[in-house]
DRENPA-3360 file (N, C-alpha, C; in nm, 2 decimals, always signed):
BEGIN
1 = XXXXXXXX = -20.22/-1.88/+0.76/-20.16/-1.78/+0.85/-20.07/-1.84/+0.95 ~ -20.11/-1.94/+1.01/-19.99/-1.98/+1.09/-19.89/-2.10/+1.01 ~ -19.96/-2.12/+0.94/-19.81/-2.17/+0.88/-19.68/-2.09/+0.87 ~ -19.73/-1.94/+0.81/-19.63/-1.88/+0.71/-19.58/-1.84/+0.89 ~ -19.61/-1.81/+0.98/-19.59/-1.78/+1.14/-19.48/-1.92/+1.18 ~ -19.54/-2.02/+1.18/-19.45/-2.12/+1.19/-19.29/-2.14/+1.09 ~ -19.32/-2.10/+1.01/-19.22/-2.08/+0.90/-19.13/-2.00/+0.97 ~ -19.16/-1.86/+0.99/-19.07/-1.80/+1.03/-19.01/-1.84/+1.13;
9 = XXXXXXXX = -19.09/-1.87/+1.25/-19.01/-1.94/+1.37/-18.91/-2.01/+1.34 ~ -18.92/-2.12/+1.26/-18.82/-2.23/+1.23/-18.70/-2.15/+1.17 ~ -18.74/-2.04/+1.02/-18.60/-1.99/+0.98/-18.53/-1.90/+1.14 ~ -18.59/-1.85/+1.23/-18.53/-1.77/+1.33/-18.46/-1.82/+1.43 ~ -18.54/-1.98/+1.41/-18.50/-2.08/+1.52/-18.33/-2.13/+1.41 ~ -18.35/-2.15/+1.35/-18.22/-2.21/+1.28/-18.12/-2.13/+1.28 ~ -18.15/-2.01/+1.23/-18.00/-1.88/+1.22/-17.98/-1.88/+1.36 ~ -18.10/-1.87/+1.48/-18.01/-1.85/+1.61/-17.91/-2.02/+1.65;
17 = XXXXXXXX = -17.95/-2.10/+1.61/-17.92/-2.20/+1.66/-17.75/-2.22/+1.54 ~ -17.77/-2.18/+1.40/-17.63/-2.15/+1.36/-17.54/-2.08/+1.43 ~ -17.56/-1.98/+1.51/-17.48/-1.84/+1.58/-17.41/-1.90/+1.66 ~ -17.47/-1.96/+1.70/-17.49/-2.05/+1.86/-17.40/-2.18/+1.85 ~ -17.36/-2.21/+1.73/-17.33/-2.33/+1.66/-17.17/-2.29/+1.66 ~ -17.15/-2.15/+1.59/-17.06/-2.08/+1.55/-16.98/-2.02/+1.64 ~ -17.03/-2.00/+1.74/-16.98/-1.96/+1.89/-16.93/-2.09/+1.98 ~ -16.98/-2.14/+1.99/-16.96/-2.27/+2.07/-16.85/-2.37/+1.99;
25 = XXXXXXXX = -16.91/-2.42/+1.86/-16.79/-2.51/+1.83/-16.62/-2.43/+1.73 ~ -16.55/-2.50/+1.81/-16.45/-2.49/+1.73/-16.47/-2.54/+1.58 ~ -16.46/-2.64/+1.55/-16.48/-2.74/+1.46/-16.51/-2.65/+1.31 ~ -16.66/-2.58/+1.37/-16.76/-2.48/+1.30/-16.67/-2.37/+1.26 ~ -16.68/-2.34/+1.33/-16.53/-2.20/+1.32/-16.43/-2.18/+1.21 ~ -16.39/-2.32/+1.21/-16.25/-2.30/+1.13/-16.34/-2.36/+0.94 ~ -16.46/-2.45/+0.97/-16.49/-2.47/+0.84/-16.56/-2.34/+0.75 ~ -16.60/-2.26/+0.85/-16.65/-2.13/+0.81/-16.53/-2.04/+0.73;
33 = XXXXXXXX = -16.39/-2.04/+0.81/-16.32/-1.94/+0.76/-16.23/-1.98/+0.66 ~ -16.30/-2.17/+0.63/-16.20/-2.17/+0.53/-16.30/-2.20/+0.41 ~ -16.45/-2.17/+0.43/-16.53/-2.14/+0.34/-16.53/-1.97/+0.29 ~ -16.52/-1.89/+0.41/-16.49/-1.78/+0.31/-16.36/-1.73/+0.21 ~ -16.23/-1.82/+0.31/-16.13/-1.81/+0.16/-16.16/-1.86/+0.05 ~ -16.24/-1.94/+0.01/-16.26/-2.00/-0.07/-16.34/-1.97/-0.16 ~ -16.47/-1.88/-0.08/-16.54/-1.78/-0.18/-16.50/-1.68/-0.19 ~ -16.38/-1.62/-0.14/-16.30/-1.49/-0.17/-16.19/-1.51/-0.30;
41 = XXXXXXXX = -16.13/-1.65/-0.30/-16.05/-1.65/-0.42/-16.13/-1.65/-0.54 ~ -16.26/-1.74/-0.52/-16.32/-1.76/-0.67/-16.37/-1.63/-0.71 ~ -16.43/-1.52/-0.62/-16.47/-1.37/-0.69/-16.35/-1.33/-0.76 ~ -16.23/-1.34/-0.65/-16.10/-1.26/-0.74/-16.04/-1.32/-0.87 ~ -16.07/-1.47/-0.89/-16.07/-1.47/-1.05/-16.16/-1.49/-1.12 ~ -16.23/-1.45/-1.11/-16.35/-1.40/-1.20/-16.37/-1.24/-1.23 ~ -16.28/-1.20/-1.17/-16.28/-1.09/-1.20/-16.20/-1.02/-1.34 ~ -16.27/-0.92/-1.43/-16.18/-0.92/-1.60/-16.03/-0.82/-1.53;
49 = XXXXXXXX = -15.93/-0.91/-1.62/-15.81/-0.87/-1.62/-15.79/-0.71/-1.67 ~ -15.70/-0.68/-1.59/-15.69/-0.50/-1.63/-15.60/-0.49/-1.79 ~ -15.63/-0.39/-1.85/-15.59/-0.40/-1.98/-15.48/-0.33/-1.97 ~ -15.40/-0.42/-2.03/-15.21/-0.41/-2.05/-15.21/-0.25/-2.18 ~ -15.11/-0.19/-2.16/-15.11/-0.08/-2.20/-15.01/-0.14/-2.39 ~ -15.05/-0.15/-2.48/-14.99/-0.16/-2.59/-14.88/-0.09/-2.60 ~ -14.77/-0.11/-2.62/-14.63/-0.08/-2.71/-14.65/-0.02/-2.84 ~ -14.59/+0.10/-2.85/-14.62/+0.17/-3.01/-14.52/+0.09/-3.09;
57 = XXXXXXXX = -14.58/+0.09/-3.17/-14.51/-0.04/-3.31/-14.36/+0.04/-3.34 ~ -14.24/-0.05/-3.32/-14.10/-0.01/-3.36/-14.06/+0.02/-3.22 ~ -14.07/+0.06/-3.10/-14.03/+0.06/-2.94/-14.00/-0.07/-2.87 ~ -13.89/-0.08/-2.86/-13.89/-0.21/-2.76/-13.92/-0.19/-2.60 ~ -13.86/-0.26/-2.51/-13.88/-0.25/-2.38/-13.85/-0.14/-2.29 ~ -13.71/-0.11/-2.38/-13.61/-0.01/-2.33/-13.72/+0.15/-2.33 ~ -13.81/+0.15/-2.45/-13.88/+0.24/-2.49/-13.97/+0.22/-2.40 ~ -14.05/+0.15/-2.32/-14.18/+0.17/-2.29/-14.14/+0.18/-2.14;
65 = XXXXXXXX = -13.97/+0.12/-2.11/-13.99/+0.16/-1.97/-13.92/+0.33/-1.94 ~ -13.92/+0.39/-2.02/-13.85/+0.52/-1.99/-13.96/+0.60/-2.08 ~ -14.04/+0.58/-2.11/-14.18/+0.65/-2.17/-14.24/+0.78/-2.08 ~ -14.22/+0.75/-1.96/-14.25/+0.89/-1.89/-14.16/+0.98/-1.87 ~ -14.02/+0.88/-1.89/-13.91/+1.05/-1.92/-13.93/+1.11/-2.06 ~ -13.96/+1.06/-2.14/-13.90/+1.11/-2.32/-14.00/+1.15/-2.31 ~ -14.00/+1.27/-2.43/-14.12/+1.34/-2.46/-14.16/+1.33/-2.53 ~ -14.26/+1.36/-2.61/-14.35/+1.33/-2.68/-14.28/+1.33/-2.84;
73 = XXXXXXXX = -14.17/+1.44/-2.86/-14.11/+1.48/-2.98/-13.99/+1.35/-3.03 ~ -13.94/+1.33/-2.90/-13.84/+1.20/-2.85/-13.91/+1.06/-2.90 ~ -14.01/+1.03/-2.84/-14.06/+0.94/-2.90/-14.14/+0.93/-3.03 ~ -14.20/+1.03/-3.09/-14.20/+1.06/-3.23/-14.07/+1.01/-3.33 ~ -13.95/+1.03/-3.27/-13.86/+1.02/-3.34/-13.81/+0.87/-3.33 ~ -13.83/+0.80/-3.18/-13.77/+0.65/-3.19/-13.91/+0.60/-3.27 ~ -13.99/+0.62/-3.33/-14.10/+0.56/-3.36/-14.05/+0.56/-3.54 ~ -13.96/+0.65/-3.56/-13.97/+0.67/-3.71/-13.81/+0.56/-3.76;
81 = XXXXXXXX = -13.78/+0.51/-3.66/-13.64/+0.42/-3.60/-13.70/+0.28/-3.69 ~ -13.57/+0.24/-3.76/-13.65/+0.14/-3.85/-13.66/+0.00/-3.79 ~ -13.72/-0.13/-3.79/-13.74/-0.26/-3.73/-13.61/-0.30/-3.72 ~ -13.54/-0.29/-3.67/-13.43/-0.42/-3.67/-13.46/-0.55/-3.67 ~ -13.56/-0.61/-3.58/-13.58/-0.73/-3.62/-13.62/-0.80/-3.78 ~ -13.65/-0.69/-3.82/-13.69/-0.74/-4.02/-13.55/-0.73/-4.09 ~ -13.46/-0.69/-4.06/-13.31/-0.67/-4.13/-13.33/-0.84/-4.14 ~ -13.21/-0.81/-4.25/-13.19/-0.96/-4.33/-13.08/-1.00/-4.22;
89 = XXXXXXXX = -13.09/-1.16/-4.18/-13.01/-1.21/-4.09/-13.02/-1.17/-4.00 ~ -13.13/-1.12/-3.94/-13.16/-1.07/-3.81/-13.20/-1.20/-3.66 ~ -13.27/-1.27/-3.76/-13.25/-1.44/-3.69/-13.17/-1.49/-3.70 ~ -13.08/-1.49/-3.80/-12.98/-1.58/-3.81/-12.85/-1.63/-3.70 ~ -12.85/-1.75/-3.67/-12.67/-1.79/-3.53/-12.56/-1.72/-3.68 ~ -12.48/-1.68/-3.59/-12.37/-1.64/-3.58/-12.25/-1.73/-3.63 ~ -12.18/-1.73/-3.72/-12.11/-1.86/-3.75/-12.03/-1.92/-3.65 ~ -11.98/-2.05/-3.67/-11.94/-2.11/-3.56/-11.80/-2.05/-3.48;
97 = XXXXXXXX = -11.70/-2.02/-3.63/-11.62/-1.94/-3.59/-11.63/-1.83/-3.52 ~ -11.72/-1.75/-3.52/-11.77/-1.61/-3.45/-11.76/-1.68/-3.34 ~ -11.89/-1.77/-3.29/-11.91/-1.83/-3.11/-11.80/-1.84/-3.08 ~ -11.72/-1.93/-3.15/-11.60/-1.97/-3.07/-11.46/-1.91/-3.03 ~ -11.50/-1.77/-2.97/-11.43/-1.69/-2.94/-11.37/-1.64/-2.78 ~ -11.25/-1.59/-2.77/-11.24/-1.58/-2.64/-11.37/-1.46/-2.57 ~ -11.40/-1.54/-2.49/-11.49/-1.45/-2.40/-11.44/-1.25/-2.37 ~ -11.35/-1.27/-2.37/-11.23/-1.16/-2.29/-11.22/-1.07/-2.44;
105 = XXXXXXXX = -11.25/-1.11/-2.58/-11.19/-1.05/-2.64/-11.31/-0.95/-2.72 ~ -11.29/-0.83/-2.68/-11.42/-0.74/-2.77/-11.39/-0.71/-2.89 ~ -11.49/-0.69/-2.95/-11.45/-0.65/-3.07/-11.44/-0.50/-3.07 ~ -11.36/-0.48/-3.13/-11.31/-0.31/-3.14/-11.31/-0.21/-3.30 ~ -11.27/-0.12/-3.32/-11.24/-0.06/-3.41/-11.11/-0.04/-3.44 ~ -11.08/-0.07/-3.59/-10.94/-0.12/-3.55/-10.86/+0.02/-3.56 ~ -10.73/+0.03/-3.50/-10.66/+0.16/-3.53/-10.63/+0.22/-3.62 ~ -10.69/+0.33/-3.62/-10.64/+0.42/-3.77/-10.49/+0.43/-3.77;
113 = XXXXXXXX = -10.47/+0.37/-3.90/-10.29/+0.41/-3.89/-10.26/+0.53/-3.97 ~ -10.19/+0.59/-3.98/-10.15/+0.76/-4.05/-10.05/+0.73/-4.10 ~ -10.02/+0.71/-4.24/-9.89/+0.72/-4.28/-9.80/+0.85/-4.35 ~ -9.72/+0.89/-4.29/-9.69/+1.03/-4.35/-9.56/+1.02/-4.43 ~ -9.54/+1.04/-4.57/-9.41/+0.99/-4.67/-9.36/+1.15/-4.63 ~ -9.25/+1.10/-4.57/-9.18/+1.24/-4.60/-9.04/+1.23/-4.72 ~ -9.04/+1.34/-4.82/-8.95/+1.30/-4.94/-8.80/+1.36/-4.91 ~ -8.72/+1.24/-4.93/-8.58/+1.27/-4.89/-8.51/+1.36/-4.99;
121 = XXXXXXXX = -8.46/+1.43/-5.01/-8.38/+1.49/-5.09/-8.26/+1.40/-5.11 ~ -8.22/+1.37/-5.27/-8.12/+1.32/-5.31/-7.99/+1.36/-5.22 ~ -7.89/+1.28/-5.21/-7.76/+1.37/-5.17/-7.69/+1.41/-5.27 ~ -7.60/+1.57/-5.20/-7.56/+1.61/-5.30/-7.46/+1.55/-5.40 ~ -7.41/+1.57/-5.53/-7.27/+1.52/-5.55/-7.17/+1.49/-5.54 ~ -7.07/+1.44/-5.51/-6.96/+1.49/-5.46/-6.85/+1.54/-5.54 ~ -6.78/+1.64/-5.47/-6.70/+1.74/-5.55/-6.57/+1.65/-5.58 ~ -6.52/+1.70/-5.67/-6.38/+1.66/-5.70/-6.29/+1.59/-5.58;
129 = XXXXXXXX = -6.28/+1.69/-5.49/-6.17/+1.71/-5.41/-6.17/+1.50/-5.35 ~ -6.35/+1.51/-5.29/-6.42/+1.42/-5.21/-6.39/+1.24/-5.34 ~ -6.42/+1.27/-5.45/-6.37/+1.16/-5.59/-6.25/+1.11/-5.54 ~ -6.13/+1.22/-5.54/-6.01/+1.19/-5.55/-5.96/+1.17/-5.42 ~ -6.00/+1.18/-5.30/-5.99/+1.13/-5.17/-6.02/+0.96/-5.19 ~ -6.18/+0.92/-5.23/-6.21/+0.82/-5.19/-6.13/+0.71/-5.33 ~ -6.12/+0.79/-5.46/-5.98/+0.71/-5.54/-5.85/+0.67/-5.47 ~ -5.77/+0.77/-5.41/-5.67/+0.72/-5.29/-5.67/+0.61/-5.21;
137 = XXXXXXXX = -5.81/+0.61/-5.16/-5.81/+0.56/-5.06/-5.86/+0.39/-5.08 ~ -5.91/+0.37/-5.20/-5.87/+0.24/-5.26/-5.75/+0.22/-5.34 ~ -5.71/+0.31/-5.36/-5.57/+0.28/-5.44/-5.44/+0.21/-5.30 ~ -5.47/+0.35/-5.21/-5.38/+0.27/-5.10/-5.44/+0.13/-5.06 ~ -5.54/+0.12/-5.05/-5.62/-0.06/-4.99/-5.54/-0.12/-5.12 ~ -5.52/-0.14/-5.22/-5.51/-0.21/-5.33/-5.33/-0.26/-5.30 ~ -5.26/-0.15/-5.27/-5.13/-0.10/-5.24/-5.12/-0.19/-5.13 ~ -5.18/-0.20/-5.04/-5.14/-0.29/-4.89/-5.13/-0.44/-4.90;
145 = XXXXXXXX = -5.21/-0.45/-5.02/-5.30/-0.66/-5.04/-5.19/-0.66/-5.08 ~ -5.05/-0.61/-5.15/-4.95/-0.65/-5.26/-4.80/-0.66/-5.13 ~ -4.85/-0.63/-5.05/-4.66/-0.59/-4.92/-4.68/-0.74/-4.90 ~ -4.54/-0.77/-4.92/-4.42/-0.86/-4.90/-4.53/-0.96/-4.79 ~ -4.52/-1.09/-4.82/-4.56/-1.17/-4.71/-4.51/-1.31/-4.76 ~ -4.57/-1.42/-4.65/-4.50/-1.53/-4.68/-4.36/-1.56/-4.62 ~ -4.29/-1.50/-4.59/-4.11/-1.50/-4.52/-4.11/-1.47/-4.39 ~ -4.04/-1.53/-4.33/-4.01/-1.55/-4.21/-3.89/-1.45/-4.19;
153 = XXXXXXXX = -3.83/-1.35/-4.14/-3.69/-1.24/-4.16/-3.63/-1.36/-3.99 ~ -3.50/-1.36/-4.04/-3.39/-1.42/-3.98/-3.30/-1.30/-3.89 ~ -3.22/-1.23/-4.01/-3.17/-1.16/-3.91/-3.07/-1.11/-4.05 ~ -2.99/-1.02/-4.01/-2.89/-0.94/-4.10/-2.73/-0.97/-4.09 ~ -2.69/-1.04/-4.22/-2.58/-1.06/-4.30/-2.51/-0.92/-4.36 ~ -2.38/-0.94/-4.31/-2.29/-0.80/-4.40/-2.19/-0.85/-4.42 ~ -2.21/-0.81/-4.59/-2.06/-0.89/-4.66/-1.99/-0.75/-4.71 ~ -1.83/-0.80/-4.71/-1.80/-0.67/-4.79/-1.85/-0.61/-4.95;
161 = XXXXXXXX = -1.83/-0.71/-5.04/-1.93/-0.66/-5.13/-2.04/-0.58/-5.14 ~ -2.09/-0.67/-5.07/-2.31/-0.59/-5.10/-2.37/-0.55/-4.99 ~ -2.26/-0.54/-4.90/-2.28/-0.51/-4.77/-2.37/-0.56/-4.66 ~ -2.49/-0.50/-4.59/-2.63/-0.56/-4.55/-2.73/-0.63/-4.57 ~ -2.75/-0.73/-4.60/-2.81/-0.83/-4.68/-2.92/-0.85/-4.53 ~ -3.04/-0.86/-4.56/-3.15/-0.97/-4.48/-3.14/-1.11/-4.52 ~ -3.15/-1.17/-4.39/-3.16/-1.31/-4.46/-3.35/-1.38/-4.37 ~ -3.38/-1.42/-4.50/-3.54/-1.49/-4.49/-3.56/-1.62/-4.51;
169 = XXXXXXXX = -3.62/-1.63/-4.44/-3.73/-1.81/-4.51/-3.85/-1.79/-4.57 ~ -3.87/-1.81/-4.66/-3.98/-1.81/-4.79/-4.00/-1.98/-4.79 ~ -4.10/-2.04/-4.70/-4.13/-2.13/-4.66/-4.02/-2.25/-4.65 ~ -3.96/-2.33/-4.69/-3.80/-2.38/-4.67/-3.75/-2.38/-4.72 ~ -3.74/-2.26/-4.77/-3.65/-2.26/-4.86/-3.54/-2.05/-4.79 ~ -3.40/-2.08/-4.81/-3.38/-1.95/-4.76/-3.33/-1.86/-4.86 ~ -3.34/-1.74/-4.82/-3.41/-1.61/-4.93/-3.29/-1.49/-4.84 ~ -3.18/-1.46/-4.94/-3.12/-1.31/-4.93/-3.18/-1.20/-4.99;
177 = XXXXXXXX = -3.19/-1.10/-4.89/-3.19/-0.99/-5.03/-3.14/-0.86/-4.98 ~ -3.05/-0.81/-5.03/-2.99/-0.66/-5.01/-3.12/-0.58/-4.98 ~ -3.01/-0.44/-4.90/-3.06/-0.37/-4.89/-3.10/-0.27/-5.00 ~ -3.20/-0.25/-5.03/-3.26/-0.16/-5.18/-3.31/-0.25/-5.27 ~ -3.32/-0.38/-5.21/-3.41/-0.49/-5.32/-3.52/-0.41/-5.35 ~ -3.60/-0.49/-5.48/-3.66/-0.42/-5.57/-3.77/-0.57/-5.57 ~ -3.75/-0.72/-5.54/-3.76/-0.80/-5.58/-3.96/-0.79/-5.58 ~ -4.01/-0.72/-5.48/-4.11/-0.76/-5.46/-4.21/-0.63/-5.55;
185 = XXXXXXXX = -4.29/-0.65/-5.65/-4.33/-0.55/-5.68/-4.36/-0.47/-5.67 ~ -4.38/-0.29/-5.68/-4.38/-0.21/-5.59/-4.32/-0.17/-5.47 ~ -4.28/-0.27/-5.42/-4.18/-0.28/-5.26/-4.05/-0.30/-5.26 ~ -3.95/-0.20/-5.16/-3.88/-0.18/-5.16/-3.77/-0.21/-5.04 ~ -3.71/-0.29/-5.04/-3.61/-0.28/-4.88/-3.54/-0.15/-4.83 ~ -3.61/-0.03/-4.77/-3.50/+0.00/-4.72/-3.45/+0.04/-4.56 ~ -3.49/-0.07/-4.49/-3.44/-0.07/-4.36/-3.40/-0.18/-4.31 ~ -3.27/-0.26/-4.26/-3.21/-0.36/-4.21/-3.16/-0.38/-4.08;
193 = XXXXXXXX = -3.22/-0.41/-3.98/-3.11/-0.41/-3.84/-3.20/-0.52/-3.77 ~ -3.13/-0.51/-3.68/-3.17/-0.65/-3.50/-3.32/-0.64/-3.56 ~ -3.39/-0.56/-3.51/-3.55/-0.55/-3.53/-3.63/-0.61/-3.63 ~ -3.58/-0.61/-3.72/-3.63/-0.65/-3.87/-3.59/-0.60/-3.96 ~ -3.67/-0.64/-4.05/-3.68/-0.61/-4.23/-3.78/-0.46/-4.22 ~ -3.79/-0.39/-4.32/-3.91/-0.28/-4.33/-3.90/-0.27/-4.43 ~ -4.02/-0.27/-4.51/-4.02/-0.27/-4.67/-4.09/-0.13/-4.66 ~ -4.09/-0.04/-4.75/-4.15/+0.05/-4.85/-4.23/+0.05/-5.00;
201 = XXXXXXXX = -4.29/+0.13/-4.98/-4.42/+0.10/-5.11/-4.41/+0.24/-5.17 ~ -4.36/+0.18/-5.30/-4.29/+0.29/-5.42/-4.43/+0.40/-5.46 ~ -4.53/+0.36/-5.47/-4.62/+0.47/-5.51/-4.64/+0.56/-5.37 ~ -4.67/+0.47/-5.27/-4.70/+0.60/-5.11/-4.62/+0.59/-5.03 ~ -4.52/+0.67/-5.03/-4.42/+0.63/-4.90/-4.46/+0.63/-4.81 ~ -4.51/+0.65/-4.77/-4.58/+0.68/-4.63/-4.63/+0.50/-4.59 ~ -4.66/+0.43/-4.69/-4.76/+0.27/-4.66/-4.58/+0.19/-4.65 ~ -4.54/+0.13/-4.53/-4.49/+0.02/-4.47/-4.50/-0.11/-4.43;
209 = XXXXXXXX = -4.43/-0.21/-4.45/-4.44/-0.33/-4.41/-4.37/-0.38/-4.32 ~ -4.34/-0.38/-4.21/-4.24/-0.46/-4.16/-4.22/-0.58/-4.10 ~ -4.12/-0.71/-4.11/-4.12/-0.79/-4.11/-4.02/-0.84/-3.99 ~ -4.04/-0.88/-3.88/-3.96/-0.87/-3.76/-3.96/-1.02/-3.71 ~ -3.87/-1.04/-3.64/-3.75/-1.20/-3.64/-3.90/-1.26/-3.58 ~ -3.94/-1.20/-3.45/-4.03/-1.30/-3.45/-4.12/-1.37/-3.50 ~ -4.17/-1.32/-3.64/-4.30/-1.27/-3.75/-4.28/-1.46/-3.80 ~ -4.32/-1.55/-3.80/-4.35/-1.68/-3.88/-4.23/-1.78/-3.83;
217 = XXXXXXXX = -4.27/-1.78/-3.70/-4.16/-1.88/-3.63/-4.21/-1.97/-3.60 ~ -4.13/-2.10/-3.55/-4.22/-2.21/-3.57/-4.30/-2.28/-3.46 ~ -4.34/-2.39/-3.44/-4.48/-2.45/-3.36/-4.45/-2.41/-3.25 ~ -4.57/-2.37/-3.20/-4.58/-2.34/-3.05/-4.56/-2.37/-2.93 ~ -4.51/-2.32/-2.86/-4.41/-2.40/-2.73/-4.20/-2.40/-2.77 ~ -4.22/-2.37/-2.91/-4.08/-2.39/-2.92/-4.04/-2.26/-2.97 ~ -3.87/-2.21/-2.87/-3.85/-2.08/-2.85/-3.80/-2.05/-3.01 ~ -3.82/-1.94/-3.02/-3.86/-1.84/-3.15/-3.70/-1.80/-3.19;
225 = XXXXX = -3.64/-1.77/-3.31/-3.54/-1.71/-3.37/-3.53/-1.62/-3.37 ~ -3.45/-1.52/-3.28/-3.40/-1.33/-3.28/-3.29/-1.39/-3.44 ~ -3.17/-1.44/-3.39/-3.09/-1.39/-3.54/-3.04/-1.51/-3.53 ~ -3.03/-1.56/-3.57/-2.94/-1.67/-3.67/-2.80/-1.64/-3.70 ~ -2.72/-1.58/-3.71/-2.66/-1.50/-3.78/-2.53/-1.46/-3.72;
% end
């Protein structure tokens, strides 16, 4: 009986003399409060981890963080959304030439182009009148390549005989020819004076040549021949 009396004294005597211990020393103080951090971290891991809420199979991230907007019908339907990750080449890098692309450049859709044939209608014929215009009108081209060239006109000779004569150089050599020569084919002399020669062209009166003193005179810097004559 007095033991178990003594007993207690001592445990009463010790916790007061802890208190007392606790109060008084600094020292005590600070080993105390870095004993209860210490029993406070080890409860908190020991404690069972809260259970992570599973992903419905086929939802990625995008799915489970907008899960409280979509409804129930909504996500029924991304659920019926097939794996992409199982597609063939789904792992697979990208060939080299793909990577090594300009940063800047997207890939696009390319532009629909529209092609619209619109069909021209033939042109029409042409009429006679339009034939025989554009026949003329090479016949006179054909008519012009043929006028008198080559001669230099000098100036005008009048004899009594043959009267008005032109006189020419046909390169060095010198060249008469009355008025109404015939010499040149198709072409005709019939104008003579100071000014020049003027030929005519027997099928179109109307197409002239004329050939005037200063027309093939010689090197340059050296004064030109009005008449000779």
């Amino acid at each position: 009986m007095s033991a178990s009396n003594g007993n207690g004294k001592g445990q009463a005597a010790s916790a007061k003399d802890l208190l007392q211990e606790l109060r008084s020393n600094r020292k005590t103080q600070g080993m105390a409060v870095v004993f209860l951090a210490v029993l406070a971290w080890m409860v908190w891991m020991l404690q069972p981890e809260p259970k992570k809420a599973r992903p419905r199979p086929g939802a990625g991230p995008a799915a489970t963080g907008v899960g409280t907007v979509l409804g129930d019908q909504q996500l029924r339907a991304l659920e019926k959304l097939p794996d992409l990750a199982r597609a063939a080449g789904a792992g697979e890098l990208p060939k080299t030439a793909e990577m090594a692309r300009d940063l800047f450049l997207f890939d696009a859709a390319a532009a629909r182009v529209i092609r619209v044939e619109i069909e021209v209608p033939p042109p029409p014929p042409l009429s006679e009148a339009e034939l025989a215009a554009i026949e003329e009108k090479k016949a006179r081209e054909r008519e012009s390549a043929t006028r008198p060239g080559g001669m230099r006109f000098l100036g005008v000779l009048t004899t009594r005989t043959q009267g008005p004569m032109g006189a020419f150089m046909k390169a060095e050599e010198p060249v008469t020819l009355p008025l109404g020569d015939l010499s040149f084919r198709g072409w005709k002399l019939v104008k003579l004076d100071e000014t020049g020669a003027e030929f005519q062209n027997l099928r179109f009166p109307d197409i002239r040549h004329k050939l005037q003193p200063s027309e093939g005179g010689g090197p340059a810097g050296q004064p030109q021949v009005r008449n000779e004559f």
